[in-house]
N, C-alpha and C positions, 0 to 999 in steps of 0.2 A: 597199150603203153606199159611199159614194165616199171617197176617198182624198184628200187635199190634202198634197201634198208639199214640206215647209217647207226653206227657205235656210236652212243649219244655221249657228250661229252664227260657225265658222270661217271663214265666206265675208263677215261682216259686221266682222270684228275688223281693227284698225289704224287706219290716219289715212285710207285711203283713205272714201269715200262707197259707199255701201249700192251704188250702181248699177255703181260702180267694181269693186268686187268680185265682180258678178255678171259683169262683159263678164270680168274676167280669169279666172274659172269656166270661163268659158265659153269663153275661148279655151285654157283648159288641155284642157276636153274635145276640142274641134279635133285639139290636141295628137296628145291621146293615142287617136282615133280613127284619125288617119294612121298609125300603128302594126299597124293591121288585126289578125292573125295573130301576129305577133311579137312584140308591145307595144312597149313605148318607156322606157327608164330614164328615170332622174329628172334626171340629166344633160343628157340631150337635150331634156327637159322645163325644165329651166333656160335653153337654148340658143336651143331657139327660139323661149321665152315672153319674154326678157331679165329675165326677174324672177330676184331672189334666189333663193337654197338655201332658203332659212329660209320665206320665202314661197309658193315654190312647192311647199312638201312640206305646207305646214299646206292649201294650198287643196286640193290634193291629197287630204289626210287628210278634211278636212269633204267634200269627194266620195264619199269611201268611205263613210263614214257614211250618207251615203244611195243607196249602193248606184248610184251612176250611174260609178264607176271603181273597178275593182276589182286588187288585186294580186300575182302571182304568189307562193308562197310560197318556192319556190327560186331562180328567176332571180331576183327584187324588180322584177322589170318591170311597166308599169301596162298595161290593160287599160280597156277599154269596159265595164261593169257588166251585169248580170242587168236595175235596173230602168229602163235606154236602150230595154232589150227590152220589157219590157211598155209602156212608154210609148210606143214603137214601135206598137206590133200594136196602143194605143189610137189611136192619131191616123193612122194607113196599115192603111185593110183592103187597099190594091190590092199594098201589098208583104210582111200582113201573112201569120201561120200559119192565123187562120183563113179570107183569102182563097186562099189555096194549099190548104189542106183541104177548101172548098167541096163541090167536085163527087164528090170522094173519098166524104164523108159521105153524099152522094146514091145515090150508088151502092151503099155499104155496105148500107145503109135499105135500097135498091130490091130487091135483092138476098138482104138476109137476113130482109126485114119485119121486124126488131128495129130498136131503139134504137141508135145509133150516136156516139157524143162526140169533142168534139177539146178536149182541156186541155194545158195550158202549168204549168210550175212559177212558184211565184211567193216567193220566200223555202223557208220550207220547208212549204207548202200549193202541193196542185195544185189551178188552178182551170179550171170547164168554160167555155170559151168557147162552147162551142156544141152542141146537142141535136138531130138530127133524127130526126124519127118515122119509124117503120117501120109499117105494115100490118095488124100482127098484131094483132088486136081485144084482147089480153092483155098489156099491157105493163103497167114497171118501170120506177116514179119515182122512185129513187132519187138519181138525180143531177139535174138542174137548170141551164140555164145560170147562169153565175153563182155557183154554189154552190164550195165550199170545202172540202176535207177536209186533214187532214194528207199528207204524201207516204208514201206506203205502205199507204195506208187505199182500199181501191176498185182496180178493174183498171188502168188508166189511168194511176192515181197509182203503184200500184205497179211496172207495166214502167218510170215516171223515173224511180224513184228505184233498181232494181236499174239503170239504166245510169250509173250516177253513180259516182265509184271508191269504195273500201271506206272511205276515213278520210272521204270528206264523209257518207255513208253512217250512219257511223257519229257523225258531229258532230249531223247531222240529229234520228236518236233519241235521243239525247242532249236538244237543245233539245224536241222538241215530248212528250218521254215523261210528263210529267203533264198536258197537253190529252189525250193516249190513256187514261191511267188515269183521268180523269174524263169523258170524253166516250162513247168506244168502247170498251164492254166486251167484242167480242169479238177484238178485239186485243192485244198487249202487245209490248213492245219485241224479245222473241225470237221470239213470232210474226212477226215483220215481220223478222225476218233471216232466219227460214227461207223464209218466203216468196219475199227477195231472190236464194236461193239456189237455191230451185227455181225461179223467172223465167230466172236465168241461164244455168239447164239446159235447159229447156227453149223460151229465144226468147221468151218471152212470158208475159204474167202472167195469173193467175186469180185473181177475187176467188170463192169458193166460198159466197154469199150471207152473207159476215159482217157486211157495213153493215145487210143487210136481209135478213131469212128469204126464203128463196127467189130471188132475184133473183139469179143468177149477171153475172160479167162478165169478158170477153178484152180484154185491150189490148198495144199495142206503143207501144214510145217511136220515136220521131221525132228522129233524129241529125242538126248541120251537118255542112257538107263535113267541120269538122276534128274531128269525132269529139262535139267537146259535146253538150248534151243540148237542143231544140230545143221537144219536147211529146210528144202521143202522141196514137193513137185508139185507142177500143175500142168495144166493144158488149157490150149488154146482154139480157139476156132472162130470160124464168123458168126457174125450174132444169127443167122439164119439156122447154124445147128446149135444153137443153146438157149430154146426154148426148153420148160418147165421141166417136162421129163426126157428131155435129154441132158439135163442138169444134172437128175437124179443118175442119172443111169453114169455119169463122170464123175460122179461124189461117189458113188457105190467103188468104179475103176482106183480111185485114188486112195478110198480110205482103204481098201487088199493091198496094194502096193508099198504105201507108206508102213504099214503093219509089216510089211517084207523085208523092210530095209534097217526099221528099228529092229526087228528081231535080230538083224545081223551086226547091227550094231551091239546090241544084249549081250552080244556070244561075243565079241569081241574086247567090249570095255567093263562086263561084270553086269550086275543090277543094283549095285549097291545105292538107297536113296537118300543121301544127306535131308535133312530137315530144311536147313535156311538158304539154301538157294535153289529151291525148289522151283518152275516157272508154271503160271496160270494151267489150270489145264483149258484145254476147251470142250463144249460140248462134244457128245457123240455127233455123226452129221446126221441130221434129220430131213426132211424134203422142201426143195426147195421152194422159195415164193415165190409170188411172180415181183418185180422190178419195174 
């Protein structure tokens, strides 16, 4: 289903003309892009736009609405948004997560002949960018490029959202806790905290086939330099090949990988680590238990 993503009306209100408002949009995002790391008050957002207070906090606000700037909650610094980022990785496979995850996935597959994914968060659904086949004549279709679950729902989805801190965490299931209670019955809101809880323990998430009888799945999230939350990979198989130390042996596959693609990320966006929007770290991965 495609997306068409509307000029909210904030960016159309006053004397100025419909186009008018979009360059000034758009040079607030400039703005507040040159902020990188640190963001950019709304002061200096005044300064170096010349526009008014009054004006630049409403264009500002219709930004936020659609998630292309977003705002610190303690400093009130602005920020580059979540959906810069997907609109990013739509329009740049050469700078995007699943051109950095490519060969990663390749090797996963090649390696484990299972199923392998690389998803991204997108609001508060993680979605699969991308699917590569493994070998093994018995595979698990549970996920799908393209396909959609809530965060917490699937392995993949679940290593994002335990790296995420405990109050977005917790806003999350809040918002999507009736798409689980009508959709995923084998979920529910404190399933998916225990879940969050044992990911954190143990480095990594297990989905234990509750999307799908059988079909087990490993994932690790995918950190920037500055700790945020970036995507993840995971793999999939039937619960017949993820028993105990074959668990280990795709914890081992995933935590190399994952280390391959931040590195590439590293080179790309800096290392620099702001202080306050740091996100949980999680354990190293350790060996798995039994379930």
């Amino acid at each position: 289903m495609q997306q068409v993503i509307e000029i909210p009306s904030g960016l159309r209100e006053g004397a100025v003309s419909g186009s008018q408002a979009v360059e000034r949009a758009l040079q607030l995002l400039s703005i507040v892009g040159r902020g990188a790391e640190k963001g950019v008050a709304l002061a200096d957002v005044v300064a170096d736009s010349g526009l008014n207070k009054p004006t630049a906090r409403r264009l500002l606000m219709a930004l936020m609405r659609s998630r292309l700037v977003e705002q610190d909650e303690l400093t009130r610094r602005y920020y580059l948004g979540g959906e810069l980022y997907v609109l990013g990785m739509l329009a740049s496979r050469r700078h995007g997560l699943l051109e950095m995850a490519g060969e990663s996935l390749k090797r996963l597959s090649g390696r484990s002949a299972d199923t392998s994914f690389v998803s991204m968060r997108r609001d508060d659904y993680a979605v699969c960018l991308h699917r590569e086949e493994g070998t093994h004549p018995v595979r698990t279709h549970a996920l799908l490029t393209g396909d959609q679950n809530p965060l917490g729902v699937g392995a993949g989805s679940l290593a994002m959202l335990a790296a995420l801190p405990d109050a977005e965490v917790e806003a999350v299931l809040g918002r999507i806790e009736g798409v689980i209670a009508a959709q995923y019955p084998g979920y529910s809101p404190q399933i998916i905290r225990e879940d969050v809880a044992r990911s954190r323990e143990l480095g990594y998430a297990l989905n234990p086939g509750r999307v799908i009888a059988n079909s087990w799945g490993i994932g690790m999230a995918i950190l920037l330099p500055d700790g945020r939350l970036a995507g993840a990979l995971s793999i999939a198989a039937i619960d017949s090949r993820m028993g105990e130390a074959r668990q280990k042996e795709l914890v081992g596959l995933l935590a190399h990988e994952v280390e391959r693609v931040q590195g590439k990320l590293k080179s790309l966006f800096g290392s620099e680590k702001p202080v306050l929007r740091k996100a949980p770290q999680a354990a190293r991965p350790r060996t798995p238990e039994r379930v």
